[in-house]
N, C-alpha and C positions, 0 to 999 in steps of 0.2 A: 406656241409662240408666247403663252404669256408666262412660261414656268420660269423664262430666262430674267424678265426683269424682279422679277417676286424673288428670285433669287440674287440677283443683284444687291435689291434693296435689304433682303437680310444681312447678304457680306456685310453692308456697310451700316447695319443697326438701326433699320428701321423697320417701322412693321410692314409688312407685306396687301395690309387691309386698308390701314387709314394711314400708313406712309409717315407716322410720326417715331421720332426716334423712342430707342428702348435706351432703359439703361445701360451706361455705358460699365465696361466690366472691373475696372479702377473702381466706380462708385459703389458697385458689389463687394469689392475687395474691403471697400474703407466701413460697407455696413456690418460685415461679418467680424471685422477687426473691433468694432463699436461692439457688438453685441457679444467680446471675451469676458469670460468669467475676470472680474477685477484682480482676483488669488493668483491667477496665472503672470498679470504682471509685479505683483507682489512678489512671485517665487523667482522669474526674471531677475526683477534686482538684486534679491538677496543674493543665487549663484552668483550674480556679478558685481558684489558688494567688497569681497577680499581682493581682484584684480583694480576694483577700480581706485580702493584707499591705496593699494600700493603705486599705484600711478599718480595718485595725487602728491602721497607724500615725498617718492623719490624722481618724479618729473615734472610735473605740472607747478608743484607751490616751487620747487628752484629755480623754475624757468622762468616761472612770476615773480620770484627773488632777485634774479639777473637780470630781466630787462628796467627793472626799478630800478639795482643797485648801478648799473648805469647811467643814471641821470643826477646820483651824488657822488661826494667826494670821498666817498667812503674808504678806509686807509684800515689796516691792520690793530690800531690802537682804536679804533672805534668798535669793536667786536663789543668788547662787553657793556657799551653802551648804542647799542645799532639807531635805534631813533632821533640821537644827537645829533646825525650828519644832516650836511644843506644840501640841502638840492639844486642841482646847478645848471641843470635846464641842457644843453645840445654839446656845452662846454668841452667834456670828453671826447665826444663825435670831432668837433672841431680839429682837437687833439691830435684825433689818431690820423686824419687824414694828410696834418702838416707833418708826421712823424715819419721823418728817413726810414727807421729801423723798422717799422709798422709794412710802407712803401716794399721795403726788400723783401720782406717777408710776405706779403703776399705776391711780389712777381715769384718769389721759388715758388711758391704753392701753388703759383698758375704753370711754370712750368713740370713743375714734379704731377700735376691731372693732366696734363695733354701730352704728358709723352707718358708715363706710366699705363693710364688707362689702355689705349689702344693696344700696347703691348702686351699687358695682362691679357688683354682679349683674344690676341692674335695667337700669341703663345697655349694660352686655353682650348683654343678651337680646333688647335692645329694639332693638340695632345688629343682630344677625346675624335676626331677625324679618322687617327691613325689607331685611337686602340677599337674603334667602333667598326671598322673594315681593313685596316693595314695590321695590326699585330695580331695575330691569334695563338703566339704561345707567352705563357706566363703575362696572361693579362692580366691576373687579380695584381700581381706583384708592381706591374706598371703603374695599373691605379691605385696601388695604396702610396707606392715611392711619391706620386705625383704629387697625392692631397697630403701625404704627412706632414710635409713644412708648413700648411696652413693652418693647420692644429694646432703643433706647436710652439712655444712662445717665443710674442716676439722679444723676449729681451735675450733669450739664449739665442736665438738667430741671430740676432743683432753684435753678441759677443762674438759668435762663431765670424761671422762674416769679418768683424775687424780686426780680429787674428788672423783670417785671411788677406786681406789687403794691406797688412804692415809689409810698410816700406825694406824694413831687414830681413824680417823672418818670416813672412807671409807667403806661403803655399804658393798664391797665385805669381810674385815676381821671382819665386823660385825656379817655377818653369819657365816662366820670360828669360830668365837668363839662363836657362839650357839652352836655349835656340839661340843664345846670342842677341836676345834684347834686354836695355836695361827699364825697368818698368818704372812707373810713377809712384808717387806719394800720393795715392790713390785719395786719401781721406783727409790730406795735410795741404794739398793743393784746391785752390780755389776752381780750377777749372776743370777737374776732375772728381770733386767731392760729391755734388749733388748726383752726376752721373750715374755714379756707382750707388749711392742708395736707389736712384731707380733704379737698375737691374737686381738689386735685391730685394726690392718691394716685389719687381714683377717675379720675381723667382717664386715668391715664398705665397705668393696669392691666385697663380694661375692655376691651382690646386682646384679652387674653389669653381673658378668659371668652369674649368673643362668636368666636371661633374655635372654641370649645370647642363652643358652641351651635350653632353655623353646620352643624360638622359631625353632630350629632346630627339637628336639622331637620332634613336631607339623605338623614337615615335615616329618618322617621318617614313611612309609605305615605299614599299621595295618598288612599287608597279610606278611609278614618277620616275625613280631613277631606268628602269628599262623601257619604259616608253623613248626616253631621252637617250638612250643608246642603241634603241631602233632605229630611232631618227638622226644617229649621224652623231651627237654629242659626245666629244673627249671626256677625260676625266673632269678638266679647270672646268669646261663647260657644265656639265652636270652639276659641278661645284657651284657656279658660279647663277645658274639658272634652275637649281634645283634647291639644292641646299640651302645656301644667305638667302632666299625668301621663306623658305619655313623654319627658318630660326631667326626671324625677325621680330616675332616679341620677347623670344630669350636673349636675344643681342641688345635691346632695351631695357629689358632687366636687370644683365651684366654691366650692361654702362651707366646705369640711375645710380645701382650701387654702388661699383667699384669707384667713380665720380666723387659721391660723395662721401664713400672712406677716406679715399685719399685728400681730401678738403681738410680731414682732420688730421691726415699724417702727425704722428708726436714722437712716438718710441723710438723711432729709427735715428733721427736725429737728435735726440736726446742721451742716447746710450752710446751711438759713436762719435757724434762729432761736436754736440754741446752747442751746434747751430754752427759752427764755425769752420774753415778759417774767414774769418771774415764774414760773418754773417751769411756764406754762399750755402747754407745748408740750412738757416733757419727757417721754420715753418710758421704760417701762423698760429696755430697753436701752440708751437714751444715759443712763440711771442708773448700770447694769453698767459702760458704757465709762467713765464717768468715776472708776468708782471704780480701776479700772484703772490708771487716767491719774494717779487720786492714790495709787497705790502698795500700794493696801489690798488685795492679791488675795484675802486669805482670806475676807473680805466677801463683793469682788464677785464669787468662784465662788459663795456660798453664795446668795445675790442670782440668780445664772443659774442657778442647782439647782431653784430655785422657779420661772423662770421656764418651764423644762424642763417639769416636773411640771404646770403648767398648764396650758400649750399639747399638751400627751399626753392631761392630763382633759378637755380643753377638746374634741379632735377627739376622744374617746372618747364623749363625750356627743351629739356631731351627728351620730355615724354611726348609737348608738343611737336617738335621738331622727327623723332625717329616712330613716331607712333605707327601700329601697323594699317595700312588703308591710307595714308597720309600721301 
């Protein structure tokens, strides 16, 4: 009768005799970490001496460059005298948020993440789904055809696609008007421009996720899915009550990043449609770049400070929000 509490009271880190607590195993942890040879963190840094200069000098000091050069008026003629400019306090911020053009360019950005994302994902899952149990011949070929377009660059994807979509000689209203439709000005039309760079973002990036998923399926045990076909469940079902819960921290993964690549979407719209017609395809980063482009940097850092700060709230939110256990 009494082995039970004596053992009790060890689970819980006390002695057994006079009932006072032992050390706890943290503070073991932190005496042995105390008493490392000093060499050892010397040799630490050193390995991680060349990763960390190169982080310093190509991320950290620009980042610390940008959020500054945001708060002056800093202009393309002040380069070779950088310390000359004034500092002008919220000034730019103010700016950007009475700016029309600023305004458009982040609703497209809000719309090119919330319909891109999803799709990417959908399209992803739906590829590594079928090559992980539906296709068994010529799978290597599936999966390489899938992921090649994500390799490859986007500025020749980006040419290819807008030779596809030309209104006279483009492939795609080629066959529109076999069947007797006449197709759009795909990239010339305001109401059809941005559409189309979504489907070809999701084309060229669903490479990426369904590799991500491929390998996850590959993980998830065969004995779940036949339990769940003992018991009665369809395909959707086993899908549905099988599958989407154990790919649920890879579906948060997909979405953190896919999210906030697409925040910086730049090339796609810069190479076909120069943000236009009408501003219906600009992004906020071909916002940033151009202000750049016109010399204005204390804007367009202040313009990328914001953008920064989003895409940090933005995956701050999805990880709260789709976290697994949540």
């Amino acid at each position: 009768m009494s082995a039970a509490p004596a053992s009790g009271l060890a689970r819980r880190g006390r002695d057994p005799g006079t009932g006072r607590g032992t050390p706890a195993r943290g503070t073991a942890s932190r005496r042995r970490a105390a008493a490392r040879p000093p060499g050892k963190n010397v040799q630490a840094w050193l390995f991680s001496a060349p990763f960390l200069a190169v982080f310093a000098l190509m991320y950290a000091l620009p980042l610390l460059a940008g959020l500054v050069m945001g708060f002056t008026d800093m202009r393309s003629t002040d380069v070779r005298d950088p310390l000359a400019v004034n500092f002008v306090g919220l000034r730019n911020f103010e700016r950007l948020f009475q700016d029309d053009t600023m305004r458009r360019a982040a609703a497209n950005t809000l719309f090119f993440v919330v319909t891109t994302t999803p799709l990417t994902i959908a399209l992803g899952l739906a590829a590594a789904v079928l090559l992980n149990s539906g296709i068994t011949r010529l799978r290597t070929f599936f999966r390489l055809g899938y992921y090649l377009p994500y390799v490859t660059s986007i500025i020749g994807i980006a040419v290819a696609w807008r030779l596809l979509l030309d209104p006279q000689a483009g492939l795609v209203n080629d066959l529109l008007r076999s069947v007797g439709v006449d197709g759009p000005a795909w990239l010339l039309d305001e109401r059809t421009a941005l559409p189309a760079l979504v489907v070809m973002t999701a084309w060229r990036n669903f490479g990426f996720d369904m590799v991500v998923f491929l390998a996850a399926l590959q993980g998830v045990p065969k004995e779940l899915y036949e339990a769940a076909a003992v018991d009665g469940a369809g395909t959707w079902a086993r899908f549905r009550r099988v599958t989407v819960p154990m790919l649920r921290p890879v579906l948060l993964f997909c979405s953190v990043y896919s999210a906030a690549g697409f925040l910086q979407f730049l090339e796609e719209p810069l190479v076909m449609t120069r943000g236009g017609p009408l501003n219906s395809t600009l992004s906020a980063s071909l916002a940033i770049f151009n202000q750049f482009g016109f010399g204005d940097y204390g804007y367009g850092a202040a313009a990328a400070t914001v953008l920064f700060t989003v895409i940090a709230a933005f995956s701050f939110a999805q990880f709260r929000w789709l976290r697994p256990g949540r």
